[in-house]
Each structure stands twice: as structure tokens, then as C-alpha cells.
C-alpha positions as CSV (number, residue, x, y, z in Angstrom):
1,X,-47.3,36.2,-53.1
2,X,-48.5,35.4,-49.8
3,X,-47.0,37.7,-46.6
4,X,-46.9,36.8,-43.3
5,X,-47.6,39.4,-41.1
6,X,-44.2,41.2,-38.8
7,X,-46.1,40.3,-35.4
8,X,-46.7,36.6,-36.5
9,X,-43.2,36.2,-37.8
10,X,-41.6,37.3,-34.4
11,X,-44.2,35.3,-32.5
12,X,-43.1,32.2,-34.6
13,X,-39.0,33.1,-34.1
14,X,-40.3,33.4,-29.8
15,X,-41.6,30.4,-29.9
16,X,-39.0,28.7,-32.0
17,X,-36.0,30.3,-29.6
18,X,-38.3,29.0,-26.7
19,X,-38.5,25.4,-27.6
20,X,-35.0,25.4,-28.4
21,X,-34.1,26.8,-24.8
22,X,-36.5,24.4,-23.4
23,X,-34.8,21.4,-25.3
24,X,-32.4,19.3,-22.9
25,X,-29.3,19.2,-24.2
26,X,-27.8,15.3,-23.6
27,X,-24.6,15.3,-22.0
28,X,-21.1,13.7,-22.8
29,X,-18.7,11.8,-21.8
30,X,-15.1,12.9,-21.8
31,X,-12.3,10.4,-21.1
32,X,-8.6,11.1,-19.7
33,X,-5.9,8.7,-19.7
34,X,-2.4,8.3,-21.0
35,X,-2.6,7.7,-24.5
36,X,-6.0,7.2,-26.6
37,X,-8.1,9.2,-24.7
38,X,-9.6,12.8,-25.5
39,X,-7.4,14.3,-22.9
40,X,-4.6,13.8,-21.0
41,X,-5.0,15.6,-17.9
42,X,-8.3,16.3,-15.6
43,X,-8.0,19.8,-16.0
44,X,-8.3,19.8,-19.6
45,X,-10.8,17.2,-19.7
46,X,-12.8,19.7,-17.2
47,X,-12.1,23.0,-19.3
48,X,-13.3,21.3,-22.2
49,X,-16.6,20.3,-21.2
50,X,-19.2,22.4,-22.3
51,X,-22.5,21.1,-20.7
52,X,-23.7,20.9,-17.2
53,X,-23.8,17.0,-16.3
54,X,-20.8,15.9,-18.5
55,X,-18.6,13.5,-17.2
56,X,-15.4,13.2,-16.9
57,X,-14.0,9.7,-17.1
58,X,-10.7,9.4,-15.6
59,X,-8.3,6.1,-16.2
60,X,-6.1,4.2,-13.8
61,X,-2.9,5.7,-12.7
62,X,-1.5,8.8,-10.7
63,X,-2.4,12.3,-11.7
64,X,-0.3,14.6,-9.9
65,X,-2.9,17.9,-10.5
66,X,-4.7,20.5,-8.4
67,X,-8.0,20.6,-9.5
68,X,-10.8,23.5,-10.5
69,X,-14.2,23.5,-12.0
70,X,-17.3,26.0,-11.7
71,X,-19.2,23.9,-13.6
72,X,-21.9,20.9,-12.7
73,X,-20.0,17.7,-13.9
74,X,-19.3,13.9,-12.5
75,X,-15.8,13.0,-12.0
76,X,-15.6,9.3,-12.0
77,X,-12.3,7.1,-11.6
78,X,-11.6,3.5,-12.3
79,X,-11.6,2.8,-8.2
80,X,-10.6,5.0,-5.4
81,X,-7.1,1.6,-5.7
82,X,-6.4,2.7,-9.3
83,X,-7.3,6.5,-10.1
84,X,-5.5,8.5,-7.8
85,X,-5.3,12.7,-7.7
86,X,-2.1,13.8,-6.3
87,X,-2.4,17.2,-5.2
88,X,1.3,17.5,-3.7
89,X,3.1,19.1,-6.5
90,X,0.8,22.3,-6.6
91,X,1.6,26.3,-5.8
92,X,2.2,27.3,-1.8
93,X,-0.9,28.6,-0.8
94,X,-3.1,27.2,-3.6
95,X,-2.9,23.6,-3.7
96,X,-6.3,21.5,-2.6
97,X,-6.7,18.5,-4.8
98,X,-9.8,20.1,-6.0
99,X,-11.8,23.4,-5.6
100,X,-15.5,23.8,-6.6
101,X,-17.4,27.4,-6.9
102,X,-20.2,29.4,-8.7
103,X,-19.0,31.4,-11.6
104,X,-19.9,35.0,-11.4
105,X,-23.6,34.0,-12.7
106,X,-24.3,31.4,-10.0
107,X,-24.6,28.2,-10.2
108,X,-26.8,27.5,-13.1
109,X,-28.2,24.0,-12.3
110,X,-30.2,22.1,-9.8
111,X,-27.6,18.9,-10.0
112,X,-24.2,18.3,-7.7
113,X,-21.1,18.0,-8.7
114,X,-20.4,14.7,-8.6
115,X,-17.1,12.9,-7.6
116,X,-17.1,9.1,-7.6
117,X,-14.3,6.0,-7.4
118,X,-11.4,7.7,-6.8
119,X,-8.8,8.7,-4.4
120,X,-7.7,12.3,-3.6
121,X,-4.7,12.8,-1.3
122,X,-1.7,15.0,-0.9
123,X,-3.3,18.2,-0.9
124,X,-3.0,21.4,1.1
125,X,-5.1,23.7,0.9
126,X,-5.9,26.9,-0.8
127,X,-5.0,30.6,1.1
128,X,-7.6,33.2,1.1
129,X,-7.7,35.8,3.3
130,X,-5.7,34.4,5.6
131,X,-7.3,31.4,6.2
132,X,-6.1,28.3,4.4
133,X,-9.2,26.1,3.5
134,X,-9.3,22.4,2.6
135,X,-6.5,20.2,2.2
136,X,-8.5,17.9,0.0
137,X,-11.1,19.7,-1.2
138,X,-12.5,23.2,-1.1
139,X,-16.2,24.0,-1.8
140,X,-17.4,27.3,-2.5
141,X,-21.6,28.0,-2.7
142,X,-22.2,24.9,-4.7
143,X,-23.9,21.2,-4.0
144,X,-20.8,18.6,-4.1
145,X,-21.4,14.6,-3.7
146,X,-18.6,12.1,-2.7
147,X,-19.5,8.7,-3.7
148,X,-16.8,5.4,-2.9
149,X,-13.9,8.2,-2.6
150,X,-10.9,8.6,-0.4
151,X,-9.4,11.1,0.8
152,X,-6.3,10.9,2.4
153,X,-2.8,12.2,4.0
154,X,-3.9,16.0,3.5
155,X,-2.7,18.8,5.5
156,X,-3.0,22.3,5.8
157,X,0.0,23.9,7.7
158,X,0.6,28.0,8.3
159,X,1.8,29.4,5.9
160,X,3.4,32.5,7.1
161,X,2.9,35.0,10.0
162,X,-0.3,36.4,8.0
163,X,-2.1,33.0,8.2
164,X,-4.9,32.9,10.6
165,X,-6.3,29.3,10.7
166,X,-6.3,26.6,8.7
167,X,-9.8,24.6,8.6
168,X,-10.9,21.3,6.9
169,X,-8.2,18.6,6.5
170,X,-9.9,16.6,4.0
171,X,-13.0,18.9,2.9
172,X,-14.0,22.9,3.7
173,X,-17.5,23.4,3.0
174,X,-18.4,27.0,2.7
175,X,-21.7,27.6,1.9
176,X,-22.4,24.8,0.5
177,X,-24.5,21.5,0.3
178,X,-22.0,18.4,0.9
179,X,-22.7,14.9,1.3
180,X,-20.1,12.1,1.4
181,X,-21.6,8.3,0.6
182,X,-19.6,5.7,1.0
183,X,-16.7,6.8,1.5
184,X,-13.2,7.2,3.4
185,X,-11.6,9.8,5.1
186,X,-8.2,9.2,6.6
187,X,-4.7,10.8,7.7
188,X,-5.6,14.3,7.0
189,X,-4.8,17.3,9.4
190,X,-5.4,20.8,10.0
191,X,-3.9,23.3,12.4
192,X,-7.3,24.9,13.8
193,X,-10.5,23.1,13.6
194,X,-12.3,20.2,11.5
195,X,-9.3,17.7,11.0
196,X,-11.5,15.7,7.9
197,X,-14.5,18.3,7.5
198,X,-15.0,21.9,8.3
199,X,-18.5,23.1,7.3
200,X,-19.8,26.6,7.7
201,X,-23.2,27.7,7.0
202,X,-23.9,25.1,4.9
203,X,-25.5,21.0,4.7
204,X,-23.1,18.1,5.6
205,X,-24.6,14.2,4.8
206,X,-22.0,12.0,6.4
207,X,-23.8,8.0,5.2
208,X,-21.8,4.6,5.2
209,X,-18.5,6.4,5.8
210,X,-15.5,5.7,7.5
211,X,-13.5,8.9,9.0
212,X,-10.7,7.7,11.0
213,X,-7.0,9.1,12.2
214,X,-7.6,12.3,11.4
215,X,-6.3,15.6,13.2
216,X,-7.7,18.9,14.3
217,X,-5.3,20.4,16.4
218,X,-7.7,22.8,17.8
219,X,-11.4,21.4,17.7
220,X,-12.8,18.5,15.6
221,X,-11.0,16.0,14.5
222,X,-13.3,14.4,12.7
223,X,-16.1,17.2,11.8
224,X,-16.2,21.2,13.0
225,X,-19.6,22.2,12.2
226,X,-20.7,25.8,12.5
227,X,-24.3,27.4,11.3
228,X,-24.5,24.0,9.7
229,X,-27.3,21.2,9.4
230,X,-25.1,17.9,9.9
231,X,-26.5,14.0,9.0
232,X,-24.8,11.2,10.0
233,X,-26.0,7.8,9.6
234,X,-24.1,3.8,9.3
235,X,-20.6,5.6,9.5
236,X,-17.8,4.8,11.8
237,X,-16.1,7.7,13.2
238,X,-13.2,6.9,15.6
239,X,-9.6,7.5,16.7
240,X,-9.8,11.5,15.6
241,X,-8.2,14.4,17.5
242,X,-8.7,16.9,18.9
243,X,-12.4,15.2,19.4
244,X,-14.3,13.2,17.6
245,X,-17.3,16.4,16.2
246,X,-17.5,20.0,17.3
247,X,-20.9,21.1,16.7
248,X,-24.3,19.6,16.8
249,X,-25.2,17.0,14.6
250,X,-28.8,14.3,14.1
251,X,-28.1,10.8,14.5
252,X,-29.8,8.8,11.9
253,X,-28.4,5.7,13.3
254,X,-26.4,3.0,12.8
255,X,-23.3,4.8,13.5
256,X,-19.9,4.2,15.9
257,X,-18.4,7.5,17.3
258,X,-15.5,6.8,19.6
259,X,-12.0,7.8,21.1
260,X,-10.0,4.3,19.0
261,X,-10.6,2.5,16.2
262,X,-10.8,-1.1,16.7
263,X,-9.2,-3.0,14.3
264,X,-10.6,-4.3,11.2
265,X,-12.3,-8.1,11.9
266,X,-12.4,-9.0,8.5
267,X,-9.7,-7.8,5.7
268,X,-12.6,-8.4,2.7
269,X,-14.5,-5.2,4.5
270,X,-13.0,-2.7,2.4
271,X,-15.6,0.0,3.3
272,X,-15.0,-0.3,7.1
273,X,-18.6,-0.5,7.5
274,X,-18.6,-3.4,9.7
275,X,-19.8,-6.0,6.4
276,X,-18.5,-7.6,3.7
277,X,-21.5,-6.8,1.0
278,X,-22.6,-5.4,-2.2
279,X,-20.3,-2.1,-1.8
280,X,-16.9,-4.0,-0.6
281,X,-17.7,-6.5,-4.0
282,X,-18.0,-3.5,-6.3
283,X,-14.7,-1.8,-5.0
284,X,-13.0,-5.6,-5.0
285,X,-14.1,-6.4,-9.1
286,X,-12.5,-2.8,-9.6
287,X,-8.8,-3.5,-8.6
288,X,-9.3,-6.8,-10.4
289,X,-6.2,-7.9,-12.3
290,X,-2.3,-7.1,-11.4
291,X,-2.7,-4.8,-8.1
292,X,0.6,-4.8,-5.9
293,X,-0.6,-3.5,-2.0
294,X,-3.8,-3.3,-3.2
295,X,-6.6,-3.4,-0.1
296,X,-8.8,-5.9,-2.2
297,X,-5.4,-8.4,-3.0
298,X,-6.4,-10.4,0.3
299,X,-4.2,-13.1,-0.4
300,X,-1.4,-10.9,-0.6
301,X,0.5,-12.2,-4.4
302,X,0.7,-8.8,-6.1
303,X,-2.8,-10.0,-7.9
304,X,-6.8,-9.5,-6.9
305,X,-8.0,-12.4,-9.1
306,X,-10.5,-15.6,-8.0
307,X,-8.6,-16.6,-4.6
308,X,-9.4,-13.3,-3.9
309,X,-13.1,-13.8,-5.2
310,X,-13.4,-16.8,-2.7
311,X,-12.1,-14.9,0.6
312,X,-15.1,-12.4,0.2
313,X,-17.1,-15.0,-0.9
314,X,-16.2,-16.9,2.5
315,X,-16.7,-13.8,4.6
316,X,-19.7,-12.5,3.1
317,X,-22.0,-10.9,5.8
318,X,-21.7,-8.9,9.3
319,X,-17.9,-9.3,10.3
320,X,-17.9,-11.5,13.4
């Protein structure tokens, strides 16, 4: 009977166990809605998922959860109109819409988290230390990407006579790598500093986003950056207090910082980026169908159907 020799059987189980660990592994997609789905809330959907890059695909309605993942995954809604995250029912002192951190091992990935087409609102924050951190959303060491998200009506209030500050209406970035695309930032409000975003010692891409009405009662209404390399480009940034950014920033252009918002020239800009285009016709064929005080139901009957279609057919280009 022929042998095969110790060393060449554990080179061959190496190089097997190697080319395993080198395989990709394809990700999946997880859905959450009411009934039919594989989950029923976001949280499950999230503790589920076993792979980096899964995605989490999250139907219409309100889901009234506060949020937490250390793990790289997309969360995707049906539109920031009909997927909305509710943080307002959480715990005092622990109730962001979402928080995202490293796991004791790091974070084990190249790729951002992902969040895209929804709205988050409601939230308010999470305590630690004495410092209560992101109405909205709390980052910890980790790469985070908003994509056609709003975020909205946050605030972070002192808890008690131990609270020190509270930072980051809408986002805290701390550490980490954030960039928000497309986007909208409104209503949120913070007792210190960085009314919509607080970053620390971290990256923040502001591009094609609207931050507007937003409160930081000590510095930055808009944006408090500190030890941080801020981007801003094609955003409109206006009617924020305590002022509009604390903290350098580079200009890419295209952008409209100031004390008031003007208001909006044409109703079929949903982005607030000054055109009716590709982005507002995306967001618009998402609230299609029955959609009472919905942005994109221009006409105003409770539907956003084809007399709908025709107003931002009619407006399409620069708003006058």
C-alpha cells in the first residue's frame, strides 16, 4: 500500500486550510419586515448575520429600536419617506438610534458600514463617562457611510449632575472614518458642541448634503470638528446655531454656508441640493404609491403617482 509521507500530508492539510481561508465567502441578504420576512426587528436581523458585508434589508414602516452592530454590514431601507428608525422609546442614558464599534478583535475588514435610504430620528444619545454622545448615531473606531439618509429631531439633553457635555446631535464620530452622501440632517440638538456632527480625531466627508436647523448650544451647530480632517463639497449648510462649523474644514466647492436657509424654489428638489435630477427621481419612484405628507406627493392628494411624475418632469434642472 502506498504511504504518503507525515511532512507531505500536513503540507497538503496547510495548503488546503489556506485556500479555504483565502476563499471569499459571498454575502447575504437578510430581510426585516412585518410578516414574511426572516426577521422581525433590525436588531435580530443584525445579530443574525454572520458575514462581513451582509445586508440587512429593512421594509416600509416605523421601527421604534435603538440600534447596535460591531460588525461590517449595509443597512438599507425602502426610502428615508417609508423606513423609518425610531429611537425614542430606548433606556435613559443609552438610547442613539444606532451605535457602531470594533469588537474586542478590531475591526476585521477594510469595508464601511453602510447605511442607506432610510430615516433615523428620535434618538438621544448614549452616556459614557459622563459625556452623552450622539443623538442619532454613535460611532466608535470604525469606517461608517450615510448614503440618501435622514436624520432628524435628535437631542441629547443632561442627564443628571454627573453629565459633562453632550456632543453630536445627529452623529458623534470618535475615531472614526465618516462620510455622509446625499443626505439630510435636520432638527437635531445638543447641549455643548456639534449640533448635527461632532467629530474627534477622526475623517468627516460631508458631499451633496443638506444640514439645516440644527442646534449646538455651545459651538457648532452644524459641525464641531476637533483633531479631525473635514471634506465638504455641493452641500448646503445654513440656519444652524450656535454657528454654522467649529473647526477647520477644505472646501471642495460647490457648497452654501450661511446664517438662514432660504426657502426651497422648487418642491420636486427633495435633496435640497439646489436641482431637480437623478437623486430627487430616485428618492420620488421610492414613495411611489399611497404616501399621506409624503415630501415627493407634490400635488398634495395623499398619493405620489404620475401627476407627481409630471411636476418633476416639468421642473427638471437647476431650480430657478
Amino acid at each position: 500500500m502506498k504511504r504518503t509521507s507525515p511532512l507531505l500530508a500536513m503540507s497538503l492539510t496547510a495548503s488546503l486550510a489556506a485556500a479555504l481561508a483565502a476563499t471569499p465567502v459571498s454575502s447575504e441578504t437578510i430581510t426585516v419586515c412585518t410578516k414574511g420576512c426572516d426577521h422581525t426587528s433590525i436588531q435580530a436581523a443584525i445579530d443574525a448575520a454572520a458575514e462581513a458585508g451582509d445586508v440587512i434589508e429593512i421594509g416600509s414602516g416605523v421601527w421604534r429600536e435603538n440600534l447596535y452592530s460591531n460588525k461590517q454590514l449595509i443597512l438599507r431601507g425602502a426610502g428615508p419617506d417609508l423606513t423609518i428608525i425610531d429611537g425614542s422609546d430606548g433606556p435613559i442614558g443609552w438610547s442613539p438610534c444606532l451605535i457602531v464599534s470594533e469588537d474586542f478583535d478590531g475591526w476585521e475588514t477594510p469595508n464601511r458600514f453602510r447605511v442607506e435610504s432610510l430615516t433615523l430620528r428620535g434618538g438621544s444619545g448614549a452616556e459614557i463617562f459622563g459625556l452623552v454622545r450622539g443623538g442619532g448615531v454613535y460611532i466608535e473606531f470604525v469606517p461608517v457611510t450615510f448614503s440618501n439618509v435622514v436624520i432628524e429631531d435628535c437631542s441629547i439633553e443632561s442627564i443628571d449632575e454627573f453629565t459633562i457635555e453632550g456632543i453630536g446631535g445627529a452623529i458623534c464620530n470618535y475615531f472614526g472614518d465618516l462620510a455622509v452622501e446625499s443626505s439630510v440632517l435636520r432638527n437635531n440638538s445638543c447641549f455643548t458642541m456639534g449640533g448635527a456632527v461632532f467629530t474627534t480625531n477622526g475623517q468627516l466627508r460631508i458631499f451633496d448634503t443638506l444640514i439645516e436647523g440644527n442646534i449646538g448650544e455651545v459651538d457648532g451647530g452644524a459641525i464641531f470638528a476637533s483633531n479631525s480632517t473635514v471634506s465638504i463639497e455641493q452641500s448646503t449648510i445654513c440656519g444652524n446655531s450656535s454657528e454654522q462649523i467649529f473647526g477647520d474644514y477644505i472646501d471642495l466647492g460647490g457648497n452654501t454656508i450661511s446664517t438662514g436657509c432660504d426657502a426651497p424654489t422648487c418642491p420636486t428638489d427633495l435633496n435640497r441640493n439646489g436641482r431637480t435630477d437623478g437623486a430627487d427621481l430616485g428618492d420620488f419612484f421610492t414613495a411611489w404609491g399611497d404616501c399621506v405628507g409624503c415630501a415627493a406627493d407634490f400635488d398634495g392628494d395623499g398619493l405620489v403617482d404620475a401627476s407627481d411624475l409630471g411636476l418633476v418632469i416639468a421642473a427638471w434642472g437647476v431650480c430657478p
